[in-house]
N, C-alpha and C positions, 0 to 999 in steps of 0.2 A: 936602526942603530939605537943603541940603548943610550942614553944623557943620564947625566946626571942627575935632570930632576926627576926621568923616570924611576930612577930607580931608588932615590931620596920619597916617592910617591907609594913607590912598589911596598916599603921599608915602615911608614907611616901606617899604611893598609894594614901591613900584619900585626902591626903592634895593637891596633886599635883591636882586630880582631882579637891577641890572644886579651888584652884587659877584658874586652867583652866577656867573654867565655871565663875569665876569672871571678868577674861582675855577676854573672848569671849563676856559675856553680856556688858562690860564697851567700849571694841573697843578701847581704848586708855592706859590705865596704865598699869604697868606692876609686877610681881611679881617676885622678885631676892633672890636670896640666899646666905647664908653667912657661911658658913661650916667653923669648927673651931675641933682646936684638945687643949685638956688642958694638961698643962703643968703636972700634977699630973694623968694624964692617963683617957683615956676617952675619947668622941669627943661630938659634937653638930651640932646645925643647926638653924639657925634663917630664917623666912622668913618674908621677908616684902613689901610693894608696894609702888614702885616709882609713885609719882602723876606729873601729868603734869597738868598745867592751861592753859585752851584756853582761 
């Protein structure tokens, strides 16, 4: 039976994956993450990528 945190796990996985393969193809930027907990119960996560200009 699939839960919710499987599939919050499942979801996590792929993300990581495609930044990587973003990571890997660009050779330069990077992708960071922002983990957060709400005050009314709950958490999150943002991810987003630091650019750099040559």
């Amino acid at each position: 039976m699939l839960t919710k945190e499987h599939i919050s796990e499942w979801f996590k996985s792929l993300q990581d994956s495609i930044c990587n393969a973003f990571e890997k193809e660009d050779g330069v930027g990077k992708f960071l993450e922002d983990n957060w907990l709400r005050e009314e119960g709950g958490e999150g996560e943002r991810v987003y990528c630091k650019m750099v200009m040559l």
